[in-house]
Structures are given as structure tokens and as C-alpha cells.
N, C-alpha and C positions, 0 to 999 in steps of 0.2 A: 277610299278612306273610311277607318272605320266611323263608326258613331262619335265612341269615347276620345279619338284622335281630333276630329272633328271639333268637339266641345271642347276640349282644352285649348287647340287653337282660336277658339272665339275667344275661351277666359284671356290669354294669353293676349289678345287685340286689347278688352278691357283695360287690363293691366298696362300695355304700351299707350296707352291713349289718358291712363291719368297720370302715371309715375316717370312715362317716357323709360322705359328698363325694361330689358328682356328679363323674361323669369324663367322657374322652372319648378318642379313640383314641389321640391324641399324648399321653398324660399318661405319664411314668415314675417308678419307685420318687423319693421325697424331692420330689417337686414340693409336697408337702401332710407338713406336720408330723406329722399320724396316720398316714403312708403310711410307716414305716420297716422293717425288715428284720423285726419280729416280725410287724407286720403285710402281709408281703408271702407269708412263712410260714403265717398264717392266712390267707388270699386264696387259697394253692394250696390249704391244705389242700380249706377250701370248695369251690374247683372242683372238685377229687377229688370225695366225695362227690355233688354237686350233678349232675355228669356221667357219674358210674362213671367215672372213670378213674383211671390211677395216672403222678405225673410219677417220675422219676428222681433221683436226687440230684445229676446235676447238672445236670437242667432245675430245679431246688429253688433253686440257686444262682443260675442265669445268669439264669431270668425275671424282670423287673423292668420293663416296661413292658408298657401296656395291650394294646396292640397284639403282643406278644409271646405275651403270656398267650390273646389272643382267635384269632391264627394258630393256635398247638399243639391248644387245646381243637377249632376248629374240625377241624384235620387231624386230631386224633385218630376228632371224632363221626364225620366221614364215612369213616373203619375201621371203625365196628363197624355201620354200615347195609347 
């Protein structure tokens, strides 16, 4: 498995574990009624911990789709290798 395969199946866990919904890359905030702005706040949170990393307040705000979320985490992983 690759890397990037790999990563998005962990985002992919995130995302089943707050919203309970499978997702997929094109999916953005409010596409799924469990998917709203608390819950987009607990999705970063989890990838913080989940990853070590830390987003910013205004990656907090502006992230809101899957593919948003899976670019960042990825560019951040391959900083700390």
C-alpha cells in the first residue's frame, strides 16, 4: 500500500468515527447532515492528534473539504520525514 493510499484510509477512519459516513475525495463540509461546522472542528481536532500535527486558526476555518483536509495532513507528514 502506498503512502498516500494509506493516509487517506486513516483520514477516511477519522471521518467514520465522527460523522459515521463513508466518504470520498470530492466530498465537502454540509454534503451529509452529521458533517457540520462542529463536526468539521472535531475531524481537525482528530487529525491533530491522529497525525501529531497542529493546524492553525485559520486552516481551522478555511478546511472544509475532504480533499483539503487529505492535501494539508499529507504536506504536512512529508515535513516531519
Amino acid at each position: 500500500m502506498t503512502q498516500e493510499k494509506f493516509l487517506f484510509n486513516e483520514i477516511k477512519l477519522v471521518f467514520q468515527k465522527i460523522i459515521k459516513r463513508k466518504i470520498n475525495i470530492k466530498n465537502k463540509i454540509y454534503d451529509f447532515k452529521e458533517w457540520d461546522s462542529l463536526a468539521n472542528f472535531n475531524i481537525l481536532l482528530l487529525c491533530e492528534k491522529k497525525f501529531k500535527l497542529k493546524f492553525t486558526t485559520q486552516e481551522f476555518s478555511k478546511l472544509n473539504s475532504v480533499k483539503e483536509i487529505y492535501n494539508l495532513v499529507k504536506k504536512r507528514s512529508k515535513k516531519k520525514t
